[in-house]
N, C-alpha and C positions, 0 to 999 in steps of 0.2 A: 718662373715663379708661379704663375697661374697654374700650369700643369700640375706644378707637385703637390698645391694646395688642393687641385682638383683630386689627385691620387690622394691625396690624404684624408680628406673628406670623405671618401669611397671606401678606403680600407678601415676609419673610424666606423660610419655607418653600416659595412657589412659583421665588423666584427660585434657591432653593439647587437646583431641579430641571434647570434648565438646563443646566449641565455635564459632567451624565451624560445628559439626551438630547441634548447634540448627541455625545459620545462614543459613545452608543449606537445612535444615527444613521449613522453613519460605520460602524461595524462592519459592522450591517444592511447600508448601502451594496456595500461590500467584498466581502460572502458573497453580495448578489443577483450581483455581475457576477462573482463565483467559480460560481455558479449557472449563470449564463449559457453561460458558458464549458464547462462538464459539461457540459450541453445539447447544444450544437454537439456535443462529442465523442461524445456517445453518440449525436448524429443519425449522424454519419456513419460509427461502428461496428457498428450497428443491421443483424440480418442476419436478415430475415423469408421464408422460401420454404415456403411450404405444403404445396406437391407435394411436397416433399424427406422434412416432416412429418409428413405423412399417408404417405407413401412407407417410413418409417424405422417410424413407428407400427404400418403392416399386416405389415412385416417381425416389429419383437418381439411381437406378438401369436401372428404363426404361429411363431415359434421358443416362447413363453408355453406355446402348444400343442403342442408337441411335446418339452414337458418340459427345455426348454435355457434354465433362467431366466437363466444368467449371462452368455449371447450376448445375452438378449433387453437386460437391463441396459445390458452395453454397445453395445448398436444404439442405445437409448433416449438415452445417454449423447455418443453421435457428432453429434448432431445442432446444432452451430452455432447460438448463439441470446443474446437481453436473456440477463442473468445469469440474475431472478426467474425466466424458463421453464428455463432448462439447469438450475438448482437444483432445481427442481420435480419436473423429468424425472429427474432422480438418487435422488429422494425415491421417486420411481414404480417407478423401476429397484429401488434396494433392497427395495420392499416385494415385488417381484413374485419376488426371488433369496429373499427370505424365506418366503414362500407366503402373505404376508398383505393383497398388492393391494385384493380384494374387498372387505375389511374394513376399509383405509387409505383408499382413493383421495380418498374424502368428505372425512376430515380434511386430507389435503394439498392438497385444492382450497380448503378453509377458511383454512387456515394463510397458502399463497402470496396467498390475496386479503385477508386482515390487513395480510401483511407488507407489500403495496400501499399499502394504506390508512395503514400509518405513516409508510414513505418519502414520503408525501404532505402529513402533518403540517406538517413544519417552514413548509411553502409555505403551507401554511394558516394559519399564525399571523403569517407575513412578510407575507401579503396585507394579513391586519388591523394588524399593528403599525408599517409602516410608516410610513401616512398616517394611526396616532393619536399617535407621537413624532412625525412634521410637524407634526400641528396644537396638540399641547403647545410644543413649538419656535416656533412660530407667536404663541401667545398669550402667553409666558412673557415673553417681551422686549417686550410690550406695554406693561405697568406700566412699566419703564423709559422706554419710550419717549416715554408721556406725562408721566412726571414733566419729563424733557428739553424736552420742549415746555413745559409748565408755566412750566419755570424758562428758559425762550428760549436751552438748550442745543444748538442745531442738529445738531454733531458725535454727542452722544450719540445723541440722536432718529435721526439718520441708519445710525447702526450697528447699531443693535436693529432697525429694518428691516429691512436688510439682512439680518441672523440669521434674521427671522422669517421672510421670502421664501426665504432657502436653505434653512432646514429645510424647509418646506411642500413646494419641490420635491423634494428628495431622496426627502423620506417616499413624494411620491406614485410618483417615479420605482421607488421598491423595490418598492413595491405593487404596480407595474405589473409590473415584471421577475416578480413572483412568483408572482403568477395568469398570465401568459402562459405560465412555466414548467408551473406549475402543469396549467394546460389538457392542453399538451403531452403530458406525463405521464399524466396519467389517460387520455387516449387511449390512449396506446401501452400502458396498464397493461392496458388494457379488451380490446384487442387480443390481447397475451400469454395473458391467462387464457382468452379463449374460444377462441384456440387450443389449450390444453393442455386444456380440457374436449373438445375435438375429440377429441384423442390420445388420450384418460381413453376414451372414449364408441369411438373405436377399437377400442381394448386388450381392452374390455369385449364388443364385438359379436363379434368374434373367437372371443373365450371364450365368449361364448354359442352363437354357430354350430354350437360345437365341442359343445357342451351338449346 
């Protein structure tokens, strides 16, 4: 008696899960190809020129030095770029209009490569959680499915399948969108920051010349 109540409390509970992952599934779905879609647009807004950077960087350095911090700011400020670097560069701009560069630069090279690391997050959890609501999706319509056989339900048997094949792919399909995304990103993250260590190591040699 206890057994089966235990089995049946277990097959209530797992099948009560099904409605919210395939709900949950779907959303996931939704937000990878909204993902996707960012992607594409940020590829093709993406304005990387290095001479321009190093070009603009050797400028506020020598304005830095010659005591016109709020030329240098806005020189630093002109420069076209991912958000994460033109934010960065604004952060570097103000500290340098401040007179506190020397003593900032560390921390806002710390900060922009956090903020990386969290815009990075959500990709990291879509990688793993897609294809684990797949394969909950996957296994939950299994108990149905074999009772349907059991009882020589064919219909039933057939449509818990089917559930359990479309959620697996979905899962994987998000999965995939979100490490591919993912990759993407951390490149170009990787990219952004050691150029702005460039500007940073710039800024810095300037002032040290000048030293």
């Amino acid at each position: 008696m206890l057994y089966e109540t235990s089995v049946e409390l277990l097959y209530i509970f797992s099948t009560a899960f099904l409605y919210p992952d395939i709900v949950a599934l779907l959303l996931l779905f939704a937000w990878s190809l909204a993902l996707l879609g960012s992607l594409i647009n940020e590829y093709t807004s993406r304005h990387r020129a290095l001479s321009e950077l190093e070009e603009i960087s050797l400028q506020a350095a020598d304005l830095r030095r010659a005591g016109r911090a709020k030329e240098a700011a806005e020189a630093l400020s002109s420069y076209i770029c991912p958000h994460q670097l033109s934010l960065a560069l604004e952060q570097i701009g103000r500290s340098i209009e401040t007179g506190l560069f020397d003593l900032k630069f560390e921390k806002i090279l710390q900060d922009i490569e956090l903020s990386m690391a969290r815009a990075l997050e959500p990709l990291r959890i879509g990688v793993k959680a897609g294809p684990i609501l797949g394969l909950m999706g996957t296994l939950i319509p299994m108990g149905p499915a074999l009772i349907g056989l059991s009882q020589g339900d064919i219909k039933s048997l057939a449509d818990n399948l089917v559930i359990a094949f479309a959620t697996t792919v979905i899962g994987l399909v998000v999965g995939g969108i979100c490490y591919a995304v993912m990759v993407i990103r951390s490149r170009w993250y990787r990219q952004d920051l050691s150029d702005l260590e460039y500007a940073v190591e710039l800024l810095r040699g300037r002032k040290d010349e000048a030293a």
